[in-house]
N, C-alpha and C positions, 0 to 999 in steps of 0.2 A: 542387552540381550543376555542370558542366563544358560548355558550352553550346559545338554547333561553331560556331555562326554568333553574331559581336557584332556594332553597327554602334554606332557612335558619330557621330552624328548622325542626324536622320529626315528628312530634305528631300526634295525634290524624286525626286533621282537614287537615293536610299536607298529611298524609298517603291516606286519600281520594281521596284529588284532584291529586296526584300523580295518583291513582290506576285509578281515572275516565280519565285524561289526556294518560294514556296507553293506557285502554280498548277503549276510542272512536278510538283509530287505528290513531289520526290525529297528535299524537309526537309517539317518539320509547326512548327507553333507552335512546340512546345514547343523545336525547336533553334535557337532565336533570342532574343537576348537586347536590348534597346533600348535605347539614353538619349540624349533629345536637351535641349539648355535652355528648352526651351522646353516647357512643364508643360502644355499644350493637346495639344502633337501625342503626346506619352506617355499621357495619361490616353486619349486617343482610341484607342491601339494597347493600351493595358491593358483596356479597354471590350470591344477585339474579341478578347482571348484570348491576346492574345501575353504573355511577362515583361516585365517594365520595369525599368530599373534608375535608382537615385537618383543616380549620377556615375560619370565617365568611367572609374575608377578600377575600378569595380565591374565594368565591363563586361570592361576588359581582367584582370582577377582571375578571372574565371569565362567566358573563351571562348578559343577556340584560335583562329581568323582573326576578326579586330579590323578590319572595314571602316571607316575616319576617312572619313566621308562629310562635313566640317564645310566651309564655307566655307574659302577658302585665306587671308581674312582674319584668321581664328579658327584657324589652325592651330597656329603658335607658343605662342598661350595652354595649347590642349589638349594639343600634347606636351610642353610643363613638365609640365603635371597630370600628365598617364601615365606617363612616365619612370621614377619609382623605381619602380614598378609591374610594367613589362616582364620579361617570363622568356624562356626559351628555349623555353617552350613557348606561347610567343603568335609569329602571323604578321601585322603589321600588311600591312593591305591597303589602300593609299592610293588613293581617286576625286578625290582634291582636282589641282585643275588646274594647272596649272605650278610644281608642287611634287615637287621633286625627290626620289629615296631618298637622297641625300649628306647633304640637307637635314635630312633626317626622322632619320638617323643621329647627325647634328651635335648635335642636339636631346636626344636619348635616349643609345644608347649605340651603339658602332662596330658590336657583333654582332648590333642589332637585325635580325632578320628583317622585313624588308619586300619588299611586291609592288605592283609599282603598275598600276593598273589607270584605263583611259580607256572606260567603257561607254556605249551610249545606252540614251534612255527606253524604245526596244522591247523593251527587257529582259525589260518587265512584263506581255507579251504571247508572250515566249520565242522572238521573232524577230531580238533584239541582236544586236549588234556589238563586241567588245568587245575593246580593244587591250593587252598586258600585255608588262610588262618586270618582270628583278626581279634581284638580286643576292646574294651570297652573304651569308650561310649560308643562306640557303634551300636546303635540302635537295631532291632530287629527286624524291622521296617528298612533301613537300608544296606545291613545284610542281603536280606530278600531280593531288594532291587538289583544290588552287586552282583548276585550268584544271577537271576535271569538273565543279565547282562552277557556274562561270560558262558553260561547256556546257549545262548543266541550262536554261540561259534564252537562249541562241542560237550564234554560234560566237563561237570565239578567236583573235585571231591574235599570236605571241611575236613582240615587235620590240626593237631596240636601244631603250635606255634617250635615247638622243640626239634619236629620233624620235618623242618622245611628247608634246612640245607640239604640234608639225608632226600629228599624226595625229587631234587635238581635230576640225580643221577638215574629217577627212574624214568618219568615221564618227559623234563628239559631237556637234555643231552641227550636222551634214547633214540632221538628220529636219527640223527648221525650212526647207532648200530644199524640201523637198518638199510641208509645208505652205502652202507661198507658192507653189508649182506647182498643187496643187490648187486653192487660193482662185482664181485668176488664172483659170484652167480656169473656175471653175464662176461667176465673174465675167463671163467672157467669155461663157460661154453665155446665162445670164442676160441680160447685154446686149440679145442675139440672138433672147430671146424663148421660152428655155426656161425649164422648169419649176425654181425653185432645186435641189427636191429631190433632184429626178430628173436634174437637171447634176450634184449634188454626188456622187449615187450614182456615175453614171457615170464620174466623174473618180477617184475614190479606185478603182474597180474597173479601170479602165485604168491604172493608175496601178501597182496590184497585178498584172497580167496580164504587164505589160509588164516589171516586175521578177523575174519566174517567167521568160521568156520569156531574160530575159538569166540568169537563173542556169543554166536548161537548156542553155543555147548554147553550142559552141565555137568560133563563129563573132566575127571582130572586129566589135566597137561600129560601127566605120565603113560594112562589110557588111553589118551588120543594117540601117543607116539608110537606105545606100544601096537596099536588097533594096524596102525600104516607097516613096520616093521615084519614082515612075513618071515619067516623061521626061512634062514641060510639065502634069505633075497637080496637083491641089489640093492633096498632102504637101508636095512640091518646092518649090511656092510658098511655104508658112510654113515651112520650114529656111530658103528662100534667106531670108525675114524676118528672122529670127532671126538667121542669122550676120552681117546688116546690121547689124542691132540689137547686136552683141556680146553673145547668149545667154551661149555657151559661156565668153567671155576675163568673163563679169561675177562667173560659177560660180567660176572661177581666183583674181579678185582676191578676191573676199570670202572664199575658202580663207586667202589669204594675208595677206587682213585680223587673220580670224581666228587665223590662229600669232603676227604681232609682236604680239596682246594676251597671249595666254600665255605669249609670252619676255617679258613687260613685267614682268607679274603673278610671275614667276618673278624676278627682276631687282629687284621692289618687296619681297618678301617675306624673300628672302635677302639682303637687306644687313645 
């Protein structure tokens, strides 16, 4: 049996797209194939209906897109094992973070088909983000396929292969600023003497309102703040806060934090 979907590893970011690849309704069980080394998180996915397979090996034999969802520390191990394995008709599909397709080639062989993909956890909710580069021979034909794919669980956007560390810190790691904006939110309310719950509601729903609000718009970020901001109001007041506070330059560095670990991680792994 010839499975579209493999992933080799189940972690974290795998468990998402897994879960977002079900609930869009557009795979079922049966076209997914699993193994991770870790004999808990397989038995738990064989329990709920899915296949499982016994090694790496297995996966990439019996699937057409080979998601390497493993730690970027475990990479090297796992493409020794896959390599003599690989065909022309496998498309590895790399999530692993500062891990290059040169890399992944160097490892295997030159005409490996690879794609490499930066998604987040919204996947699993079919609200993601999910950033992708890829090189030849990937054929156009399974480009296409690849991008519907990860369609199925939110949008895509194709970027140079150069900007895929750099792009971790916008869409990968961004859902954690947002968790830290709510918490702070529904902290702050709290403080103040509201209800936890009913802060938390309110904050995650504002939160959501205002993100609809900006996809609707073709109005610049700057306009819309300004539009809210009423001369000597209580908004105006907590901007000017905030820009005192360097909000916006804190967002920037930790962006920027977050790319020199992925040039680091990519730098520690390829030597």
């Amino acid at each position: 049996m010839k499975y579209k979907i493999g992933f080799i590893g189940a972690g974290h970011m795998a468990g998402a797209l897994i879960s977002g690849f079900i609930g869009s309704g557009a795979y079922s069980k049966n076209d997914i194939l699993i193994y991770d080394a870790d004999s808990e998180k397989i038995e738990n996915y064989r329990n709920s209906g899915f296949y499982t397979a016994s090694a790496e090996t297995e996966v990439v034999l019996n699937s057409t897109f080979v998601f390497l969802a493993v730690r970027p520390a475990d990479i090297v191990t796992v493409l020794n094992k896959i390599a003599p394995v690989i065909t022309v008709g496998n498309v590895i599909v790399s999530v692993a973070a500062g891990i290059s397709i040169k890399f992944i080639k160097n490892l295997t062989r030159p005409e490996c088909k690879v794609i490499r993909i930066m998604p987040n956890t919204a996947v699993s909710v079919g609200l993601g983000a999910t950033a992708l580069s890829y090189d030849m021979p990937v054929t156009y034909t399974e480009l296409t396929a690849a991008r519907a794919m990860l369609e199925t669980v939110g949008i895509v956007e194709i970027l140079p292969e150069d900007r895929m560390n750099e792009v971790i810190s916008l869409n990968s790691s961004s859902p954690v600023y947002v968790y830290m904006l709510a918490r702070a939110m529904t902290e702050g309310a709290k403080n103040q003497g509201i209800d936890e719950e009913a802060a938390s509601r309110l904050a995650v729903q504002t939160i959501l309102g205002a993100a609809k609000m900006l996809e609707n718009s073709d109005e610049d970020i700057s306009k819309m703040i300004s539009d809210i901001c009423t001369p000597n109001g209580t908004t105006v007041k907590a901007v000017d806060y905030l820009e005192k506070r360097g909000f916006e330059q804190a967002i920037a560095d930790a962006m920027l934090t977050c790319t020199k670990r992925a040039n680091l991680i990519e730098k520690e792994i390829e030597q």
